[in-house]
RODO-2510 file (C-alpha; in nm, 4 decimals, decimal comma):
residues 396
     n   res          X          Y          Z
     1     x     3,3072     0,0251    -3,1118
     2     x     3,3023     0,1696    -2,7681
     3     x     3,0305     0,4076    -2,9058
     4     x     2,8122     0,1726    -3,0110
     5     x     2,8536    -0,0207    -2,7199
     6     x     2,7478     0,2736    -2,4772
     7     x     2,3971     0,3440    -2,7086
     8     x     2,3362    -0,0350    -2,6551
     9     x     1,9919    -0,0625    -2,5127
    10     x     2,1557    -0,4035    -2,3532
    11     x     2,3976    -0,1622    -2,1798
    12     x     2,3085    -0,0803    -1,8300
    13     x     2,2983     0,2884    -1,7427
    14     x     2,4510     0,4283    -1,4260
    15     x     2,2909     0,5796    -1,1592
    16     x     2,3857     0,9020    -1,0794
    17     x     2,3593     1,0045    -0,7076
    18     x     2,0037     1,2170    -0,7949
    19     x     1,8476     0,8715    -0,8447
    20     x     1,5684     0,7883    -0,6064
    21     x     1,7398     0,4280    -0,5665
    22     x     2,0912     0,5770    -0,4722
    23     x     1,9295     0,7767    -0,2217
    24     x     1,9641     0,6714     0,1506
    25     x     1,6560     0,5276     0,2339
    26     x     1,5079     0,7205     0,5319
    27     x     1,6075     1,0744     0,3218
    28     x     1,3406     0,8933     0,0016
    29     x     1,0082     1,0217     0,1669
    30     x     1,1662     1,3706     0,1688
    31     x     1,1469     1,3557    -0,2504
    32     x     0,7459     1,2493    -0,1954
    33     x     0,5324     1,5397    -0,2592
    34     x     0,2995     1,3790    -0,0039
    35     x     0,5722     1,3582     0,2869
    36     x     0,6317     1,7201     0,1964
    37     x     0,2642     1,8143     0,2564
    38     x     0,1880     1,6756     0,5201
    39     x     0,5135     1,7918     0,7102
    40     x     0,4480     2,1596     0,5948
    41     x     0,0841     2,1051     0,7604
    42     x     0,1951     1,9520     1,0388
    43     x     0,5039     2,2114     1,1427
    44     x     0,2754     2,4690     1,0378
    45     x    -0,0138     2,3880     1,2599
    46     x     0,2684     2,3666     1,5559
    47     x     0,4277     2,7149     1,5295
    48     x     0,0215     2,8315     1,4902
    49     x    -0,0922     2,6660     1,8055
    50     x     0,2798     2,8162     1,9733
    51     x     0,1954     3,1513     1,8950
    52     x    -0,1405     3,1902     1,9676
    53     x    -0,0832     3,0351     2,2921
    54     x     0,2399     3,2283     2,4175
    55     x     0,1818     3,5661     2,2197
    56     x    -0,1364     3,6410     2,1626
    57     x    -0,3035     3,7578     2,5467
    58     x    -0,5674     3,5412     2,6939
    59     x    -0,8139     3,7817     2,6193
    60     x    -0,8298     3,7493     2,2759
    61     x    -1,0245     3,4834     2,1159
    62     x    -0,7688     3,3650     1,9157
    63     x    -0,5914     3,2370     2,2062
    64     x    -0,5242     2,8925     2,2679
    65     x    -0,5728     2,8068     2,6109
    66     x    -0,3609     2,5426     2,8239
    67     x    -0,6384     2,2825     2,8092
    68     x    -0,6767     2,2960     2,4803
    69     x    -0,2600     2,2526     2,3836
    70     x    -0,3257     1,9255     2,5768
    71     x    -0,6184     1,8670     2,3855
    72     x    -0,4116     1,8867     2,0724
    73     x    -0,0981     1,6608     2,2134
    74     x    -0,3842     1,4059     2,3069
    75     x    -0,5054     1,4519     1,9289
    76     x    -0,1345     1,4017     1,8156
    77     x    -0,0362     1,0859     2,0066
    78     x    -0,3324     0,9451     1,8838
    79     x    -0,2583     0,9690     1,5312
    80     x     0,0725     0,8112     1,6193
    81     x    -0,1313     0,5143     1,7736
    82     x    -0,2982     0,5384     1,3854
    83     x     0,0104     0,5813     1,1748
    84     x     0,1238     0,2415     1,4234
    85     x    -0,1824     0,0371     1,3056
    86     x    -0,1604     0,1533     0,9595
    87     x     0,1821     0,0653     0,8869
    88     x     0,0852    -0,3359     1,0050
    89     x    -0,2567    -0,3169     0,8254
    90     x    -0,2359    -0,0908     0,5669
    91     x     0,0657    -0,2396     0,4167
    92     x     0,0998    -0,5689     0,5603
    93     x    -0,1898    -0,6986     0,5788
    94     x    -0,2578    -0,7816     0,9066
    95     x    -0,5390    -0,6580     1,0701
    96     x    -0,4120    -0,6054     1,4707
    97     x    -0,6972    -0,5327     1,7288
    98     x    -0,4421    -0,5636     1,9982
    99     x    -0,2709    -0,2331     1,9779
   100     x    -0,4145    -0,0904     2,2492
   101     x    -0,2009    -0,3345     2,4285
   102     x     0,1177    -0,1875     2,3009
   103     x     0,0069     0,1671     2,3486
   104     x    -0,0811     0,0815     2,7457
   105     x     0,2732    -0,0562     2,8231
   106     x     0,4328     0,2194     2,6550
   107     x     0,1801     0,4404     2,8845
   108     x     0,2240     0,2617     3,2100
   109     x     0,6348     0,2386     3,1363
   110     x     0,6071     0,6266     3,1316
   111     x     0,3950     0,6091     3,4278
   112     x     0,6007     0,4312     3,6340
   113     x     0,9010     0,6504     3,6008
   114     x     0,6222     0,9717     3,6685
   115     x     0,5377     0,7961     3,9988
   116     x     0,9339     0,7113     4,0979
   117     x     0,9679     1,1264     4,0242
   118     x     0,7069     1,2122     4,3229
   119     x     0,9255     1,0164     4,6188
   120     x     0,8225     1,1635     4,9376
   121     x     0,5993     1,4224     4,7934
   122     x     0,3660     1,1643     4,7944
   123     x     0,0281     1,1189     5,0495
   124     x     0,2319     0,9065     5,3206
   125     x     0,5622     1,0573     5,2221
   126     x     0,7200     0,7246     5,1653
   127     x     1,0393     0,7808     4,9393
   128     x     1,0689     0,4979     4,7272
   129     x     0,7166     0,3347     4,7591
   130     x     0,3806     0,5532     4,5487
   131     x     0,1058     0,6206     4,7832
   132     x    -0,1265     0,2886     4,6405
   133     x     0,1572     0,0049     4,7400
   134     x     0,1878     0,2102     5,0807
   135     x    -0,1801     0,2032     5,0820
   136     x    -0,2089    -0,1694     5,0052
   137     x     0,1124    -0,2778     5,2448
   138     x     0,3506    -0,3274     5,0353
   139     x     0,7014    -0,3399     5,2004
   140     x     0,9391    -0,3071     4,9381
   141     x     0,9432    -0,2016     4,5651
   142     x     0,8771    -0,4791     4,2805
   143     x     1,1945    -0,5900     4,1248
   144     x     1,0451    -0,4588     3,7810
   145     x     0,9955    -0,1237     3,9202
   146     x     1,3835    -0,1161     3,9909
   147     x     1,5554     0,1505     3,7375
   148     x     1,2272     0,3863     3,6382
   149     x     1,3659     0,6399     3,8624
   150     x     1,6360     0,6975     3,5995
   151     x     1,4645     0,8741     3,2748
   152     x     1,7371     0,6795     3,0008
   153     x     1,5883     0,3671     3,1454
   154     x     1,2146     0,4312     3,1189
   155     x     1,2193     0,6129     2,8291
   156     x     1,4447     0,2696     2,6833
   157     x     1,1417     0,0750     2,8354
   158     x     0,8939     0,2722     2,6846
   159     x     0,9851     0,1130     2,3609
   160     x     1,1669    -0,2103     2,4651
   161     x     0,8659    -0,3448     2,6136
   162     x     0,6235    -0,2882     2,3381
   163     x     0,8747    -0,4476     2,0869
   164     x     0,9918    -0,7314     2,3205
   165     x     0,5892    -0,8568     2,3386
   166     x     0,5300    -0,7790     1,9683
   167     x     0,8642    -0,9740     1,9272
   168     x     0,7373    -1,3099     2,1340
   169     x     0,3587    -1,2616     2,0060
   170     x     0,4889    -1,2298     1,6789
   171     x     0,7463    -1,4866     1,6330
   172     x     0,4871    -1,7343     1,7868
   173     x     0,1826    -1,5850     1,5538
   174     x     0,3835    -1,5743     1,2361
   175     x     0,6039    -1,8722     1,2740
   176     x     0,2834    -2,1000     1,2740
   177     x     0,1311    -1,8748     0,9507
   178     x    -0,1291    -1,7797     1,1758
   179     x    -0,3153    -1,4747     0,9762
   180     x    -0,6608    -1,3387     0,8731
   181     x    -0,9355    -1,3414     1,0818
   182     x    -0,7825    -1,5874     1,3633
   183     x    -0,5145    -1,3312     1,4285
   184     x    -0,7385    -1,0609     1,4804
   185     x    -0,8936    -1,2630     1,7029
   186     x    -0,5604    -1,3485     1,8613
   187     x    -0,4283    -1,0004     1,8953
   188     x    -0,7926    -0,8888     2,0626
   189     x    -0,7523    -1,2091     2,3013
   190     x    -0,4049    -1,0888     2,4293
   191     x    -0,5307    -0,6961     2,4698
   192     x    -0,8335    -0,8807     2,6668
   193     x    -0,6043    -1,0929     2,8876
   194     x    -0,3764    -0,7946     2,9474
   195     x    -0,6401    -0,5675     3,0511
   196     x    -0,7720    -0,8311     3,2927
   197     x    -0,4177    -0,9142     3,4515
   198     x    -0,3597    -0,5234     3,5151
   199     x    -0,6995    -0,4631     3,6974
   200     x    -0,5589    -0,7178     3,9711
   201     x    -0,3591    -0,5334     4,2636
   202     x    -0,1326    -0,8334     4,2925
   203     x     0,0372    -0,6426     3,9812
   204     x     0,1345    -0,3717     4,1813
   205     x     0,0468    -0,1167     3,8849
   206     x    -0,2806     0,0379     4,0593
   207     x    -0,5540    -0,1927     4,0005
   208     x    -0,8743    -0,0461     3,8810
   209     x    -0,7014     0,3496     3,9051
   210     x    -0,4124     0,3070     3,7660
   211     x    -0,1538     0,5216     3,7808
   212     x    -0,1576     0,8782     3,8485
   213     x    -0,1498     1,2290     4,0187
   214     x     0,1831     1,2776     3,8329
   215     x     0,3737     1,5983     3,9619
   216     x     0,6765     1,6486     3,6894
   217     x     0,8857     1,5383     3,3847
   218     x     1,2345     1,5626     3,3706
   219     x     1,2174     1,8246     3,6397
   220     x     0,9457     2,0115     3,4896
   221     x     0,6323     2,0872     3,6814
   222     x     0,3375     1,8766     3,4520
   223     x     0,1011     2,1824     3,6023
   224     x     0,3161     2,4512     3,4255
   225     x     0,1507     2,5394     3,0868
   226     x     0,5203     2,5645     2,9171
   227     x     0,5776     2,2045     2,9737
   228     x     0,2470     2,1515     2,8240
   229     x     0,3239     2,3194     2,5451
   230     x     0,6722     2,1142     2,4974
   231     x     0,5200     1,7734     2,5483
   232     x     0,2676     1,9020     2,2790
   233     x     0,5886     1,9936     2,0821
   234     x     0,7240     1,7024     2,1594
   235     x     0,4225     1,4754     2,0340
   236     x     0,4153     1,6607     1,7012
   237     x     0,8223     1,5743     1,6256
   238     x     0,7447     1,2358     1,7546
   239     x     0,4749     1,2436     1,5088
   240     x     0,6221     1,3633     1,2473
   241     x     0,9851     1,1652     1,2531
   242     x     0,7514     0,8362     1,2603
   243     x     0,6039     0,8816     0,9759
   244     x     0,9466     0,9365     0,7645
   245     x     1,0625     0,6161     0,9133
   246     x     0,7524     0,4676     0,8003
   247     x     0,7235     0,6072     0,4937
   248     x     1,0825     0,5165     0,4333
   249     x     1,0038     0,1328     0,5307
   250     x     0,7258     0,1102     0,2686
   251     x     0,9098     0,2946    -0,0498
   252     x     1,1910     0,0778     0,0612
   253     x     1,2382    -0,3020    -0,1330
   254     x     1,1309    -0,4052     0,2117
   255     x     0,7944    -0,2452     0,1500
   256     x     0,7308    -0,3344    -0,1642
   257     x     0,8072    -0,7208    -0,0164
   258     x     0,5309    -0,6278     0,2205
   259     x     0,2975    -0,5540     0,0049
   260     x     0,3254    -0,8553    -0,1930
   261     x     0,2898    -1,0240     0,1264
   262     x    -0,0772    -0,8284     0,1850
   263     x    -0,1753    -0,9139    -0,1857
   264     x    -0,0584    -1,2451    -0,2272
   265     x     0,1497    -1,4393     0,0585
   266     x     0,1318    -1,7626    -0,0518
   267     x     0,2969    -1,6656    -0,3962
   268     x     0,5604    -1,4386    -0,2018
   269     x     0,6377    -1,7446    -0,0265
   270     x     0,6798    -1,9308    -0,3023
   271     x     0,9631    -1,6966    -0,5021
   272     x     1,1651    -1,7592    -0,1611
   273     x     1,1129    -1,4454     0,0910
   274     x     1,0960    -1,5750     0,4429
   275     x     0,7873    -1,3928     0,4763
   276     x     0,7562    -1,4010     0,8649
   277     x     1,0774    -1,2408     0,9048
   278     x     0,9039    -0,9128     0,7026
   279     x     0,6394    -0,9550     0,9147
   280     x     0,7763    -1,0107     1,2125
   281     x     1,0008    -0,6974     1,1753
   282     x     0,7240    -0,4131     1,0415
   283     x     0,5399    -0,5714     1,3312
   284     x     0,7952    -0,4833     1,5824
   285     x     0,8789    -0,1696     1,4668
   286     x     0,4690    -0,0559     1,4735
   287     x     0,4626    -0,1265     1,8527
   288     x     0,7351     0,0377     1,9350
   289     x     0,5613     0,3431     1,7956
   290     x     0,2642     0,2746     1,9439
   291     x     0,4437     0,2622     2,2745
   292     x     0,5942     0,5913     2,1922
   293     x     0,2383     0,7131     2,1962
   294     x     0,1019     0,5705     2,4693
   295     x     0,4281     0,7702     2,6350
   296     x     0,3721     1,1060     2,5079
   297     x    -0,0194     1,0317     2,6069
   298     x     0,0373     0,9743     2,9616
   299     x     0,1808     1,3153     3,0831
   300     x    -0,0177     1,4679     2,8939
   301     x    -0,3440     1,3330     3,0065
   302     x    -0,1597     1,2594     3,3849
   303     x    -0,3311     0,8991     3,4543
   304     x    -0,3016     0,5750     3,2676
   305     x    -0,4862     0,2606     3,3562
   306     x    -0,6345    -0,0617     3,2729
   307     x    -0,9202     0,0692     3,0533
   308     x    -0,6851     0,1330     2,7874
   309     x    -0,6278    -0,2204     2,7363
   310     x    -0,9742    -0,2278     2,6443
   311     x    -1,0459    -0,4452     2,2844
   312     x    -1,3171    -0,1806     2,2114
   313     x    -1,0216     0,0949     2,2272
   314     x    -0,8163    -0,1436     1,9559
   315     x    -1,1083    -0,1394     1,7766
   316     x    -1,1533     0,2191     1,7805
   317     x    -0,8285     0,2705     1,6575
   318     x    -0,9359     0,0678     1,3575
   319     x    -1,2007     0,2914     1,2868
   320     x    -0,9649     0,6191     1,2653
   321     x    -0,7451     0,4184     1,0420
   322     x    -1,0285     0,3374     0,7841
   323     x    -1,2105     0,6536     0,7602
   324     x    -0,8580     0,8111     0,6966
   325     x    -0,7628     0,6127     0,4564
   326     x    -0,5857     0,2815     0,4715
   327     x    -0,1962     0,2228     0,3066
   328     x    -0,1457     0,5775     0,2922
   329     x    -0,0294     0,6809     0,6772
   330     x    -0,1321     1,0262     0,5900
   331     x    -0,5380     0,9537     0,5829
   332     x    -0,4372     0,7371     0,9560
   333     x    -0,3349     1,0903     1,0860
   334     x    -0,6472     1,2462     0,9710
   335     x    -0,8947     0,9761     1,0792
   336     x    -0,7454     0,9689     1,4287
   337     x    -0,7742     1,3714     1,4892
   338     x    -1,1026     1,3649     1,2606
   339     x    -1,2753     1,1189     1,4844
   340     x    -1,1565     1,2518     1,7990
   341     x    -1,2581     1,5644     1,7608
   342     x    -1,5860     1,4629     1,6743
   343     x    -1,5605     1,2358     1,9990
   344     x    -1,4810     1,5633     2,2250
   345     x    -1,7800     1,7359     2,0165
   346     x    -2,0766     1,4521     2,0700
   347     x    -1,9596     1,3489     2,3973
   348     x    -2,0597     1,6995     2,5457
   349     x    -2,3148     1,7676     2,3778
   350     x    -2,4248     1,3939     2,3461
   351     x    -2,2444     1,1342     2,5812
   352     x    -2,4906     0,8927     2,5314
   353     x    -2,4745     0,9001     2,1410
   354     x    -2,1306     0,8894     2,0697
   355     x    -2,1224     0,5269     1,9994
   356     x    -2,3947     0,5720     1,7513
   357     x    -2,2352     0,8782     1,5959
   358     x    -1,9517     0,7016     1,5704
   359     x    -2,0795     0,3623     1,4215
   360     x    -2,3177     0,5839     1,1269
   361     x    -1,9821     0,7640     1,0802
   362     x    -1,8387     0,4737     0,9197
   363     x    -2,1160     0,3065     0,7764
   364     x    -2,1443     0,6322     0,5849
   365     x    -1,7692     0,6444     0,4956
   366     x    -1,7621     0,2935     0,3728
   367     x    -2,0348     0,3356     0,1463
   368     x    -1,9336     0,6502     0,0516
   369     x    -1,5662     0,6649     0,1049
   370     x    -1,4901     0,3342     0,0741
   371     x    -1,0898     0,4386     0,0801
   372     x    -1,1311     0,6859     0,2943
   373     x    -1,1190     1,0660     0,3214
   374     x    -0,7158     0,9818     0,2105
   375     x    -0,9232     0,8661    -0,1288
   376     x    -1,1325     1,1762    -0,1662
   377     x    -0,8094     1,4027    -0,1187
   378     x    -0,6526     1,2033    -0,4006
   379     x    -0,9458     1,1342    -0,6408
   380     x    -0,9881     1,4885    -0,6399
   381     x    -0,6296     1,5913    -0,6965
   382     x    -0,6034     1,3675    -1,0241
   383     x    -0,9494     1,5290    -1,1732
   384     x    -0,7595     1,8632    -1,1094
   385     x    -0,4685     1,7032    -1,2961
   386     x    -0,6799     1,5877    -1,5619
   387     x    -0,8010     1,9098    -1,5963
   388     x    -0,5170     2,1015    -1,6059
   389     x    -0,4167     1,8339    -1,8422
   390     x    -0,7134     1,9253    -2,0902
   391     x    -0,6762     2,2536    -2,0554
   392     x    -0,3117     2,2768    -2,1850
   393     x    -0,4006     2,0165    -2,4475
   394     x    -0,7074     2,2453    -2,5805
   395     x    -0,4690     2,5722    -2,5823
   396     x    -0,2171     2,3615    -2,7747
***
């Protein structure tokens, strides 16, 4: 009896710790062959770009030059920005052209604590105050600059303050089903009213320059190529260890309520998930990251101001996203380096035709690539498989 009982197709097999759903769920993108790729591509490209910049003499031309290890870093934070805005749209649904604003605060957070670092170093040698509130009169430091001259505290601000406004622009946005176009429209309309609030003086966060002439890190010179080198390090792990979390969100069952949220809300609403809260929390979590870029961009590029805030840089960041790929985090990554190299290309050769390059670029990849170069990569890897497929079949 207990026999038969066990070889009941009613009975309900066990699952044995191997099984993708006993698995913890940030070690599940390590079983994705995808996750694996693009890791081994990723930690391969940074012990390439190590050694050819510490061991191989600047003579050679193989040798990566300081400049260009902070061009790379500037490549990698930006396709942390994309993995950020892919995560919202790509699996949620929502189509954010605001964030730019989350990767400025996480920028001028870092900033601030850079310009607490210089003390009396400074033009006017004031201790406490930077050289522009010295220069505009200012007699004492802003209560909200209190506690960046402690690095636990920025770096905690660098993604509290992100995820406290996606928390309060979310809860507002989501709560009153606000979606589709109008909240596109809402998320450009808060980058826009940011951007114009941090170009004022009263703000104490440098006006029209922003913040910069940034002299160290932690106690590291930002002029010594080693610390270039680690923050480009740095980038790539932050890089990397965001896209397992994300990854690990969207194989998760909160994922898959995500995407059922993208494809069909109002029936996800009806089976009973509080579908804001999903939202609410993905959306959170992607400007947090986003502020984690807009950290690891600032020392690296040593000024941050208001023109990052700027709804045609949220827009921009669409763009890498969609000629990537969308839903896949991977084609993000590859979009946002992709496009900014060609940006760093046209703009000295061309400056005044990189809009233009940049708009037939994705007129030509949506008629063409309508899922991306992310779609290409994987249309051809399943005619391979078919292939290979055939192939065995016919010897057989």
């Amino acid at each position: 009896m207990t026999q038969v009982l066990s070889k009941s197709p009613l009975s309900k097999p066990s699952l044995s710790r191997s099984s993708p759903s006993s698995q913890f769920w940030l070690a599940r993108p390590f079983g994705e062959r995808a996750t694996q790729i693009f890791l081994g591509v990723l930690l391969a490209a940074l012990l390439l770009v190590t050694v050819l910049h510490t061991v191989v003499p600047q003579g050679s031309p193989l040798h990566v030059n300081a400049y260009t290890v902070n061009l790379f870093g500037k490549y990698l934070s930006y396709a942390l920005l994309a993995v950020a805005v892919d995560l919202v749209w790509g699996y949620l649904g929502i189509l954010s052209l605001g964030h730019g604003a989350f990767f400025a605060i996480g920028g001028y957070a870092m900033g601030m604590y850079l310009m607490r670092q210089i003390g009396d170093r400074g033009t006017y040698g004031h201790p406490e105050l930077p050289d522009f509130m010295v220069f505009l009169s200012w007699d004492s430091l802003p209560w909200y600059w209190q506690g960046f001259d402690m690095a636990w505290f920025a770096f905690a601000m660098v993604l509290l303050a992100p995820g406290l406004l996606a928390l309060v622009f979310g809860f507002l946005a989501f709560r009153s089903r606000v979606t589709g176009v109008y909240l596109s429209i809402i998320t450009q309309a808060l980058t826009f009213a940011l951007m114009l609030a941090f170009f004022r003086n009263e703000m104490s966060f440098g006006g029209n320059n922003g913040l910069t002439d940034f002299r160290e890190i932690l106690g590291f010179n930002l002029r010594s190529n080693d610390t270039r080198l680690g923050l480009f390090l740095a980038t790539g792990v932050a890089l990397a260890l965001s896209y397992i979390l994300c990854r690990a969100i969207v194989s998760s069952k909160l994922g898959r309520v995500c995407v059922a949220t993208r494809d069909a809300e109002a029936r996800t609403r009806f089976i009973g998930y509080r579908v804001e809260r999903f939202q609410l929390f993905v959306f959170v979590v992607s400007a947090m990251i986003a502020g984690l870029a807009g950290a690891l961009y600032v020392p690296q590029v040593g000024i941050i101001n208001p023109s990052e805030f700027s709804p045609l840089f949220s827009i921009e960041i669409v763009l890498w996203v969609a000629l990537g790929g969308r839903a896949t985090l991977y084609g993000a990554v590859i979009g946002a380096i992709l496009v900014n190299y060609a940006k760093t290309i046209f703009t000295g050769v061309m400056p005044d035709a990189w809009l233009f390059a940049l708009g037939a670029m994705f007129v030509l990849v949506t008629i063409f690539l309508p899922k991306g170069v992310a779609g290409l990569l994987r249309k051809r890897r399943r005619a391979a498989t078919s292939d290979n497929a055939g192939t065995q079949e016919a010897i057989v």
